[in-house]
C-alpha positions as CSV (number, residue, x, y, z in Angstrom):
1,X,13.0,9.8,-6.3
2,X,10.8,7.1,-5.9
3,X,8.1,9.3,-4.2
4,X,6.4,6.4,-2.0
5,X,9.1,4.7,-0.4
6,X,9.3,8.0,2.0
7,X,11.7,8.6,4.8
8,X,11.4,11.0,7.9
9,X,14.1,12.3,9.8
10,X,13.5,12.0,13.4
11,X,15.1,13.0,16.6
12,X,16.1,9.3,17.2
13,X,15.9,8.5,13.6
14,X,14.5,7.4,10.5
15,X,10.9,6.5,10.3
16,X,9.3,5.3,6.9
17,X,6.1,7.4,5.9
18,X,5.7,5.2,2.8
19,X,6.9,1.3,2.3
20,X,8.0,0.0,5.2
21,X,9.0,-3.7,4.6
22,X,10.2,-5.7,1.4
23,X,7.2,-7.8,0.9
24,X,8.6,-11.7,0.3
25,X,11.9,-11.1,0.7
26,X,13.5,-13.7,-1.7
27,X,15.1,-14.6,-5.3
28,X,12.2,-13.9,-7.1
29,X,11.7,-10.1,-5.6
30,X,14.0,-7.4,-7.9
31,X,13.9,-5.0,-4.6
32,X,15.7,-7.6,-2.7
33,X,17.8,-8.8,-5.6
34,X,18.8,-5.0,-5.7
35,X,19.1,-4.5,-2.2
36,X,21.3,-7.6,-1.7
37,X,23.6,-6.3,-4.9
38,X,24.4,-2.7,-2.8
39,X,24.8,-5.1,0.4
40,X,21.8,-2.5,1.9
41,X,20.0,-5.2,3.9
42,X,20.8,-6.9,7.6
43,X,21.9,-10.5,7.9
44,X,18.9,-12.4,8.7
45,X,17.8,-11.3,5.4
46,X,20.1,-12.9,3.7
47,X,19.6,-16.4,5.8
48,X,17.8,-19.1,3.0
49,X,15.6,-19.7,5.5
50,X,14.4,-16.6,6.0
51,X,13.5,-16.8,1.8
52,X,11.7,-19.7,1.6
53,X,9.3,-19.1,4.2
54,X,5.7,-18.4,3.4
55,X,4.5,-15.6,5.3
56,X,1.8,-14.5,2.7
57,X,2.1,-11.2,2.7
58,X,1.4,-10.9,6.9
59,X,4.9,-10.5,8.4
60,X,5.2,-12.6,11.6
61,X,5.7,-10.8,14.6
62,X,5.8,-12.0,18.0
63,X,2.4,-10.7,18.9
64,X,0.5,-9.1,22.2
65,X,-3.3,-8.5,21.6
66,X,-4.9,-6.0,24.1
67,X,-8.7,-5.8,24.5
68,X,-10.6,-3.1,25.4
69,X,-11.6,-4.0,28.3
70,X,-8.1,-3.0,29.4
71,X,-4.8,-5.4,29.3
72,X,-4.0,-8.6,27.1
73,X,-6.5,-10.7,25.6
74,X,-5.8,-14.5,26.3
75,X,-3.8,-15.8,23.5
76,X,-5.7,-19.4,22.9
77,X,-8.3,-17.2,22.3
78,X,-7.0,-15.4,19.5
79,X,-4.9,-17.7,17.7
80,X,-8.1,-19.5,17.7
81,X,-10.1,-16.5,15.7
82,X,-7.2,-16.0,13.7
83,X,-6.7,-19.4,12.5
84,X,-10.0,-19.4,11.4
85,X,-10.1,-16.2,9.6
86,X,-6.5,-17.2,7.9
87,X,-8.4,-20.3,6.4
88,X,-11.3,-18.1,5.3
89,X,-9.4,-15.8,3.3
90,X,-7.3,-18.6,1.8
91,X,-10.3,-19.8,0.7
92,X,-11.1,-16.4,-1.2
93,X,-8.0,-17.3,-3.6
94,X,-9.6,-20.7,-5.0
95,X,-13.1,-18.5,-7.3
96,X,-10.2,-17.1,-9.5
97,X,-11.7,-17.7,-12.5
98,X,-15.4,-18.5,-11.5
99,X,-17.9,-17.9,-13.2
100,X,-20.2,-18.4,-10.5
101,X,-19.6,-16.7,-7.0
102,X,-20.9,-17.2,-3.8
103,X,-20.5,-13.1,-3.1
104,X,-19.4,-9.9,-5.5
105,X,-16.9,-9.0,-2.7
106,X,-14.1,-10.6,-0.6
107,X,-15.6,-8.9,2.7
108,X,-19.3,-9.8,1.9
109,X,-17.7,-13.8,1.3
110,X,-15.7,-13.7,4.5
111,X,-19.0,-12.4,6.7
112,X,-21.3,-14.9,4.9
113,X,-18.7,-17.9,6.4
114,X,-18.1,-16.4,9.7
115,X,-22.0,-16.1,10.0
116,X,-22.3,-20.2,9.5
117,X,-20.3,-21.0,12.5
118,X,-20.9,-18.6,14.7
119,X,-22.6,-21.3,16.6
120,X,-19.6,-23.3,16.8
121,X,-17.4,-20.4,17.8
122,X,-15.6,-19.8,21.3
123,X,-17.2,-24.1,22.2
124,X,-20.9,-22.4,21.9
125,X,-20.3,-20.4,25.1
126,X,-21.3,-16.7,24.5
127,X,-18.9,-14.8,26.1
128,X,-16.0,-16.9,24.2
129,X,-17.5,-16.3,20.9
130,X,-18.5,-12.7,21.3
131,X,-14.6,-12.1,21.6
132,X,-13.5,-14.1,18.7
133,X,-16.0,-12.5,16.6
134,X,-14.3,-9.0,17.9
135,X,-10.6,-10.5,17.0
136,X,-11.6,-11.6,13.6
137,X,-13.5,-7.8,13.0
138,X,-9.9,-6.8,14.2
139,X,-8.6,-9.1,11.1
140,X,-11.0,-7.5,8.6
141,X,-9.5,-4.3,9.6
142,X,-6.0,-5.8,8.9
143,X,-7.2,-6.6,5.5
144,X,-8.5,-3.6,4.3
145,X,-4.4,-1.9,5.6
146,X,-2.8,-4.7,3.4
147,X,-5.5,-3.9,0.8
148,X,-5.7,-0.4,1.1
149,X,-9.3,0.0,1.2
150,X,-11.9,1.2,3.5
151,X,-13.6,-2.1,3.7
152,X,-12.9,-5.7,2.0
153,X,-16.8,-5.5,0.7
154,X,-15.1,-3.0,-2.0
155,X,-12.9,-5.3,-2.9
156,X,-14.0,-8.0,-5.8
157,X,-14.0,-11.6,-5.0
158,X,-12.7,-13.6,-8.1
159,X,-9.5,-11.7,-9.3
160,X,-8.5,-11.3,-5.4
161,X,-6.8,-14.8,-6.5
162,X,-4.4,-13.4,-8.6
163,X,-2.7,-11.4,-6.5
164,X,1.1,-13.2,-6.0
165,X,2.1,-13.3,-2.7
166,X,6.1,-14.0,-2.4
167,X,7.3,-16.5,-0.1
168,X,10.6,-14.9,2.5
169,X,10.0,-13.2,5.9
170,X,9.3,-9.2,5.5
171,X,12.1,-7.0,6.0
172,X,13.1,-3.5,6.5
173,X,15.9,-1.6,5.2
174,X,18.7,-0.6,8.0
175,X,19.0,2.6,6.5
176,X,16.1,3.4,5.0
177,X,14.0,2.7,2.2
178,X,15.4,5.3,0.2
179,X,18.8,4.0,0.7
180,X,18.0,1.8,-2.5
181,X,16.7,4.3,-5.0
182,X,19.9,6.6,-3.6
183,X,22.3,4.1,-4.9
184,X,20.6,3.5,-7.9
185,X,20.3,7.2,-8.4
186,X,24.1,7.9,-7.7
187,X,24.9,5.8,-11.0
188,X,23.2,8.9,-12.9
189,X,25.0,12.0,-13.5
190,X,23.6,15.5,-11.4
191,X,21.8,17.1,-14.4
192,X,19.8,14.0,-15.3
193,X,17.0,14.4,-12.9
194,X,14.9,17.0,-12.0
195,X,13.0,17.4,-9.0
196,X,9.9,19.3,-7.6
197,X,8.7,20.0,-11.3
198,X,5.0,19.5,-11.1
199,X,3.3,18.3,-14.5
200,X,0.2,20.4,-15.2
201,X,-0.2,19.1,-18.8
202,X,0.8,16.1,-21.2
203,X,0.1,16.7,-25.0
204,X,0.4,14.1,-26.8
205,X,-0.7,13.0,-30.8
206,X,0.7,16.2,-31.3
207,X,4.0,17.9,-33.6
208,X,6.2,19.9,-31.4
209,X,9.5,22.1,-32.2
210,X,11.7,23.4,-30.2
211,X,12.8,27.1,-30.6
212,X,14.9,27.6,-34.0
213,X,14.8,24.4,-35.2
214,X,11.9,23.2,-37.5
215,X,13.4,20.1,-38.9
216,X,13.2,18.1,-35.4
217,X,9.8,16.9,-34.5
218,X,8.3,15.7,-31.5
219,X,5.0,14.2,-30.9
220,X,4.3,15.0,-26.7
221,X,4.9,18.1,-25.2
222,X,5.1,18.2,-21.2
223,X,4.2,21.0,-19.5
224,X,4.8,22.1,-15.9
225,X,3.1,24.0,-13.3
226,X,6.1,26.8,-13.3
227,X,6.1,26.9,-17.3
228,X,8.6,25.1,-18.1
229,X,8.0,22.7,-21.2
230,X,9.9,19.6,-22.3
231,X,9.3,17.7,-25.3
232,X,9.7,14.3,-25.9
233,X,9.3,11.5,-28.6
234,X,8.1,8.5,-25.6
235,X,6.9,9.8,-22.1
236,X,6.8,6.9,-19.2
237,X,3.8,8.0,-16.6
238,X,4.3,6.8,-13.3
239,X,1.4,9.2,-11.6
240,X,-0.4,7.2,-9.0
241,X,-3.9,5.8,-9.5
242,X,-5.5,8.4,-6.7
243,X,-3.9,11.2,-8.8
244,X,-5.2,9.7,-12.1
245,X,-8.7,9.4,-11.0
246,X,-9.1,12.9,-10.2
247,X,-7.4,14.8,-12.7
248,X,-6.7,12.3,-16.0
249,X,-9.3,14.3,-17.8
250,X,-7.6,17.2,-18.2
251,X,-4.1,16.0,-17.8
252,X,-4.0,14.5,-20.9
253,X,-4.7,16.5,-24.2
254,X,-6.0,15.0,-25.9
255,X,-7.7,12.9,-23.1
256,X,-7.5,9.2,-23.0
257,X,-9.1,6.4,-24.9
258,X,-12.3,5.9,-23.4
259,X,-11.1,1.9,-22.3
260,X,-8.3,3.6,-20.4
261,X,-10.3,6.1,-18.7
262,X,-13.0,3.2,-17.8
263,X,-10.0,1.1,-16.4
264,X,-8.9,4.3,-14.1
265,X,-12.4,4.9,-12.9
266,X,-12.9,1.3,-12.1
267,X,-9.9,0.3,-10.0
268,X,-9.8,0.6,-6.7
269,X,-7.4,3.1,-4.4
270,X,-7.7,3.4,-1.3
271,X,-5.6,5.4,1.9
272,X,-3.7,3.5,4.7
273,X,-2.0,5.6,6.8
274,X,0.6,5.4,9.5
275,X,0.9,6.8,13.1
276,X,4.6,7.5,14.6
277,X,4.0,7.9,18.4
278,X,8.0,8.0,20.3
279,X,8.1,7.2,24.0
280,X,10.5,8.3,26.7
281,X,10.7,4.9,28.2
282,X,8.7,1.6,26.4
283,X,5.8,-0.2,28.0
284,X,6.0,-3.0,26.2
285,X,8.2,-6.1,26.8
286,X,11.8,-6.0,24.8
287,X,10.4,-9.1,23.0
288,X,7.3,-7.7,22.2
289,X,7.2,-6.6,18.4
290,X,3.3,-6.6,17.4
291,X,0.6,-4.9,19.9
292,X,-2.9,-5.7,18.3
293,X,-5.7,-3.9,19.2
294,X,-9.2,-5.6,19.6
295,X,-12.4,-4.1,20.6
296,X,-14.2,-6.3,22.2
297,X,-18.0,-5.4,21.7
298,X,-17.6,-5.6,17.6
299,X,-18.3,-7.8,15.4
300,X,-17.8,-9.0,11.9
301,X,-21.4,-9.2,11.1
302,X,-22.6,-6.2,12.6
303,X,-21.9,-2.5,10.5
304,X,-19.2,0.0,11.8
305,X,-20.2,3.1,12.9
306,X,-20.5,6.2,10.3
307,X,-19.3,8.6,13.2
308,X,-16.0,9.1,12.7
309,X,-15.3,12.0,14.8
310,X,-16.3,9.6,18.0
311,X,-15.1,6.2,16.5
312,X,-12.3,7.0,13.6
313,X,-9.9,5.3,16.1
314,X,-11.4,1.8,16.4
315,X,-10.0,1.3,12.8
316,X,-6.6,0.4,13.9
317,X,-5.2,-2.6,13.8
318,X,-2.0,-2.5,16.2
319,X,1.1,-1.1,16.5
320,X,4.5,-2.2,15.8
321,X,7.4,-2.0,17.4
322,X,10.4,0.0,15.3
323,X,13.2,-1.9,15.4
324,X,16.1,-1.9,16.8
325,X,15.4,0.3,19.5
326,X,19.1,1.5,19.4
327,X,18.3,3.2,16.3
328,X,14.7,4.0,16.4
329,X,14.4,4.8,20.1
330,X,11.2,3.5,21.8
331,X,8.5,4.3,18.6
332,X,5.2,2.3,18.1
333,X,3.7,2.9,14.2
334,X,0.3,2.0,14.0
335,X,-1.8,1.2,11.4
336,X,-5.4,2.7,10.0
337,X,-7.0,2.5,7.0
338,X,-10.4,3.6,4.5
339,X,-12.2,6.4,5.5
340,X,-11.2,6.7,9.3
341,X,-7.9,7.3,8.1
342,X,-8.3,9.8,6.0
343,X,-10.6,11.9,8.9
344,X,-7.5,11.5,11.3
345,X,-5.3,13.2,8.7
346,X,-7.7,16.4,9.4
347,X,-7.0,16.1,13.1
348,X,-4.4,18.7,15.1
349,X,-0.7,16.7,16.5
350,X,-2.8,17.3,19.4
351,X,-5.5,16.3,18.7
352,X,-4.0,13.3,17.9
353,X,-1.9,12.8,20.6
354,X,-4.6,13.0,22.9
355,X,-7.0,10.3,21.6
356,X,-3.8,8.0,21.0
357,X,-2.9,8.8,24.6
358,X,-6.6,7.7,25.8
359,X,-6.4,4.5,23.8
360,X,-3.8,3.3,24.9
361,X,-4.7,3.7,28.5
362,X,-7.8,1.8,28.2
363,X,-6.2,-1.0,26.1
364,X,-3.7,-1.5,28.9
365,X,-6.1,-1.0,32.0
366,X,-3.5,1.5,33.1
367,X,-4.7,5.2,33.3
368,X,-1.4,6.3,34.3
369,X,0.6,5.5,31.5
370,X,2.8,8.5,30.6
371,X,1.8,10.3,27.2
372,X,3.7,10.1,24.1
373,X,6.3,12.7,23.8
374,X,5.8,13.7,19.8
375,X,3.9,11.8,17.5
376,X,4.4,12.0,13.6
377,X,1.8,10.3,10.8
378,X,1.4,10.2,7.0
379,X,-1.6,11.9,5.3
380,X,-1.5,9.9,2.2
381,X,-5.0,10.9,1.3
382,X,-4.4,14.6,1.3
383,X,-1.3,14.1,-0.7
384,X,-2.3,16.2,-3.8
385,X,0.0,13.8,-6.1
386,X,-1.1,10.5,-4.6
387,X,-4.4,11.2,-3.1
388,X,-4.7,7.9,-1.3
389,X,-1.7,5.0,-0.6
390,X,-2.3,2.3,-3.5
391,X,-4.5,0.4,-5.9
392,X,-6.6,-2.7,-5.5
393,X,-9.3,-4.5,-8.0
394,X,-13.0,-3.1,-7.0
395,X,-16.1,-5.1,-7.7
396,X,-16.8,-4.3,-10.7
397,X,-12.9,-4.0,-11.8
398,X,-10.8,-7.2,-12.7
399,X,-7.0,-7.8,-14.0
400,X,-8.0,-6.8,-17.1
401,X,-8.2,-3.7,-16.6
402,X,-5.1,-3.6,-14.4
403,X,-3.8,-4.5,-18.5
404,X,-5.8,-1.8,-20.0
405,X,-3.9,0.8,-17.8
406,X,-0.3,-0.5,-18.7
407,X,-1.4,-0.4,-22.5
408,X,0.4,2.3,-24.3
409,X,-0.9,4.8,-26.5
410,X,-1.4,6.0,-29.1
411,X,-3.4,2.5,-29.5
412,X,-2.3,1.3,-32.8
413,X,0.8,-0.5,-32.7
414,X,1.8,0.1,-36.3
415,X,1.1,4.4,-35.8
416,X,4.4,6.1,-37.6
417,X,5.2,7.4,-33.7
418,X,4.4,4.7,-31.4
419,X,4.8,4.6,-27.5
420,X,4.1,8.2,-27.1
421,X,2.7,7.6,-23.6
422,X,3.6,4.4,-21.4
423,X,2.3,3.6,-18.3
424,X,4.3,2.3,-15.1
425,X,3.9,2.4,-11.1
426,X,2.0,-0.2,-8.2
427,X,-1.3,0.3,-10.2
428,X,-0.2,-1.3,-13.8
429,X,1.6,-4.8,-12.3
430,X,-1.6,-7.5,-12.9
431,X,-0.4,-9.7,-10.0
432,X,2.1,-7.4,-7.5
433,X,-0.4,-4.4,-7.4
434,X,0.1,-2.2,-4.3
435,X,3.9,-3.1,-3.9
436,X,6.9,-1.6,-4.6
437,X,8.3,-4.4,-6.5
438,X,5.3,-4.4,-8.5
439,X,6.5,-0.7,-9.6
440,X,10.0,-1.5,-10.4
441,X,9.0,-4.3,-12.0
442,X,6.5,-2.0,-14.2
443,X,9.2,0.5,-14.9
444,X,11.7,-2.0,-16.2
445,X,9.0,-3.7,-18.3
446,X,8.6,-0.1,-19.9
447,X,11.8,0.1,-20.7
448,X,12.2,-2.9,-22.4
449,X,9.6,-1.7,-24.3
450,X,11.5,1.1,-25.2
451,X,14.4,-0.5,-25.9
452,X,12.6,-3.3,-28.6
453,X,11.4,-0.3,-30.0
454,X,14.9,1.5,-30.0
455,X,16.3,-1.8,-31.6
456,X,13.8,-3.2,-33.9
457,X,15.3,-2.7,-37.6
458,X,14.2,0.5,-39.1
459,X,11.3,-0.4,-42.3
460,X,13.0,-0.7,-45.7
């Protein structure tokens, strides 16, 4: 239930393989207005403070950046970079709505600016500015996690603007992100929800019986992968976009408007992935929540190498620190996204412990820090349900076709059996794409559907 938001058991305890934090934490967020309600959330959430400030979408850790040249990166330095790059991409929010655009893509805009003052950058001395181009090809990298792309030049330009960023400080569930859909779930009686039934095929436009009864008709059929068939006069489909652009064709019978299948095939969705990695003892400092990762002979302006089996690790962006170490024990999850992290989801646990292991040596100068004991990572990509993390708007893709996907069929609002199919999930919400609020939000706006529908007065 609620198949993103994933938790993992642990030795030392939970770790989230899905949604991690409640993106904008405040009124205007049904997660957190839920979460508050079943009293599921830690007291600095609930500080007013804490709501009304305007993280935009980045939650604020306090930060260490290590370079690979081996220990921390000076931090005027970065903030410097950063700064910059924060204005940049605030910038990419004001061609909402153009009609005339300086680039197709937000990653092509952002190089295009960096490249006009890279005279000006680090005071003109070369060695400065060759590192703050590094940290701000570190913040490109960020961008494409919290877009869920392989790179920002996939993602279009002028709808990146409507995207609504909620103001409040991230947060994490104590226990869990699942704690939430549990105690929504435990208002439903046992036999109401059935789990591990995989859909092989939804009919729909069709007239269905069931057995001994010929009076009762029903227009969509479901059937699953073990033969078992439900039918149904109004079907919500929450399948993920990743899962929709692979198989949509012959999920559906019959298969979808052509609009619809356009919209699909247009979006964007993309795989960021997670890497657990639990310590015996931490090296970081107890204040230390964030440790960035910078490269330091890369470069905005410059293209990434293709060779992923030598370089697939200079995608991450950091770690964070799991908090509170009395529940967590001493775990780092890093970050990695596009096509780099979909090759590490190929790699061995040991594999993968023992590049993880070397980078973090060289990042701290120290070749003597102890190993990991376990690590633990999602493979969102492989996922044969999700096939990737979440959705964004491609060039070539705009909100509109963000709508097109939440339209429900059959088409024709006045058909004698409407809302046959409706769509819900991350992928239909216009402006809180790639969120879970976004979903919930998408699910109760189908069921108000559903429920004008139910209550509309029947036609003399």
């Amino acid at each position: 239930v609620g198949s993103r938001p994933r938790p993992h058991p642990t030795a030392s305890g939970l770790v989230e393989m899905g949604a991690h934090w409640i993106h904008g934490p405040s009124p205007g967020n049904p997660v957190f207005r839920l979460a508050t309600h079943y009293g599921l959330l830690g007291p600095e959430a609930a500080r007013e403070e804490n709501q009304r400030a305007e993280a935009g979408g980045h939650p604020p850790l306090p930060c260490i950046t290590y370079g690979s040249s081996g220990g921390p990166l000076r931090p005027s330095a970065v903030s410097e970079a950063r700064d910059l790059f924060d204005t940049l991409l605030a910038s990419t929010r004001t061609f909402r709505g153009s009609e005339e655009l300086p680039a197709p893509s937000v990653g092509q805009y952002l190089r295009e600016e960096i490249a006009r003052r890279v005279p000006s950058l680090g005071g003109g001395e070369e060695g400065a500015r060759q590192l703050q181009l590094a940290v701000l090809a570190t913040c490109l990298k960020l961008e494409c996690c919290i877009s869920g792309t392989h790179s920002m030049d996939l993602v279009a330009l002028e709808p990146f603007g409507e995207y609504v960023s909620l103001p409040g400080l991230d947060c994490t569930f104590p226990g869990g992100y699942s704690s939430l859909s549990d105690r929504m779930l435990s208002a439903l009686s046992e036999d109401i929800v059935l789990l591990n039934k995989a859909v092989r095929t939804i009919q729909w436009q069709g007239s269905f019986h069931e057995e001994g009864d010929k009076d009762r008709d029903f227009p969509v059929r479901v059937e699953c992968e073990d033969g078992d068939t439900f039918l149904a006069d109004h079907v919500i489909v929450t399948i993920p976009l990743g899962f929709l652009k692979e198989h949509h064709q012959d999920f559906f019978q019959p298969p979808l408007p052509k609009q619809k299948a356009e919209a699909i095939r247009r979006l964007g969705f993309g795989t960021n992935n997670k890497i657990f990695l639990e310590f015996e003892k931490p090296f970081w400092e107890p204040q230390q929540q964030l440790l960035e990762v910078v490269w330091e002979d890369e470069s905005p302006l410059e293209e990434p190498s293709v060779d992923l089996e030598a370089n697939w690790f200079k995608k991450l962006i950091g770690f964070v620190v799991l908090q509170p170490p009395e529940q967590h024990g001493h775990v780092l999850c890093g970050f990695i996204a596009g096509k780099e992290s979909e090759y590490m989801e190929t790699l061995s646990d040991a594999e993968l412990l023992r590049t993880m292991t070397r980078v973090l040596r060289t990042l701290t100068g120290n070749p003597h820090l102890p190993a990991p004991r376990s690590v633990l990572r999602s493979r969102w990509h492989s996922a044969p349900y999700t096939r990737g993390s979440y959705s964004y708007v491609a060039v070539g893709s705009s909100g509109d076709d963000i709508d097109m996907l939440a339209q429900p069929l059959p088409e024709d609002p006045k058909d004698s059996r409407p809302l046959q199919l409706l769509f819900a999930g991350e992928a239909t919400h216009r402006t809180f794409y790639s969120t879970t609020h976004g979903a919930l939000l998408s699910g109760w706006r189908e069921a108000e559907r559903l429920n004008q529908l139910f209550q509309a007065p029947s036609p003399a």
